[in-house]
N, C-alpha and C positions, 0 to 999 in steps of 0.2 A: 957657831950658830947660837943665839941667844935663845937663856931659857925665856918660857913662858907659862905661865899657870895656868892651869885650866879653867880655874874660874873666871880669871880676868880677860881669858878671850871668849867665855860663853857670854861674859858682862857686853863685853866689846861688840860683841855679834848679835847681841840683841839688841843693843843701842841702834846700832845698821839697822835691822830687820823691818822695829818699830818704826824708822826713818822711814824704811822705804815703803809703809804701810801708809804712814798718814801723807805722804807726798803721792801715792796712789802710785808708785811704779813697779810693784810687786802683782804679776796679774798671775790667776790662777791659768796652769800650763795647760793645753788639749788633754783630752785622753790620748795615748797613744797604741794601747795595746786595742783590740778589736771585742765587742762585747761576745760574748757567748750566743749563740743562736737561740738557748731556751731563755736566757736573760732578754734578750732581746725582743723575743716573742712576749716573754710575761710584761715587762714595760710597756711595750703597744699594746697589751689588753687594759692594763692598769688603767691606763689615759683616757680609751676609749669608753671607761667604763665611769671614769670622773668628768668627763664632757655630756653624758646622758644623763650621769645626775646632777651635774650642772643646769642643765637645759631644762631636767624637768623641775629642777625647785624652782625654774625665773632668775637664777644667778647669771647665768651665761646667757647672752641674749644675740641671733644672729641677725644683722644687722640686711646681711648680701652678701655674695660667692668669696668673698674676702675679707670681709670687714664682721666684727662681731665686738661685742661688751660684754668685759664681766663686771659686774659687781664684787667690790672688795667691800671689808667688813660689813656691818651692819645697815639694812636696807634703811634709807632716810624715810622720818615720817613726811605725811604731805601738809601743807602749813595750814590747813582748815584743823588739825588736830594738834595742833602745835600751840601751847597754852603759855605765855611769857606772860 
């Protein structure tokens, strides 16, 4: 069995890695293990609790029974105030 170095196959293995990074076929894997019941409970409050303040600054905006907008970054001015 041929030796081999340890650096020269971390070198080797990251050369792969970043390969298969920018070619995009490295996807991150499922969860697999099952979340905890209080973790899971505290997450669904989390959400629920980032969707009402969403809603009430005007970020999230519902649209209908399934469609809804949020606004990302900063709200655009309207062009009566927009000074070029």
């Amino acid at each position: 069995m041929p030796r081999v170095r340890w650096s020269d196959l971390q070198a080797r293995r990251r050369e792969q890695f970043i390969a298969m990074m920018e070619r995009g076929t490295l996807k991150r894997l499922p969860r697999t293990r099952p979340r905890d019941p209080e973790e899971e409970r505290v997450l669904s409050l989390l959400v629920r609790l980032r969707w009402k303040r969403w809603i009430e600054s005007g970020k999230l905006v519902i649209l209908g029974p399934r469609r809804w907008r949020l606004q990302l970054g900063e709200t655009p001015q309207s062009p009566q105030n927009d000074e070029r």
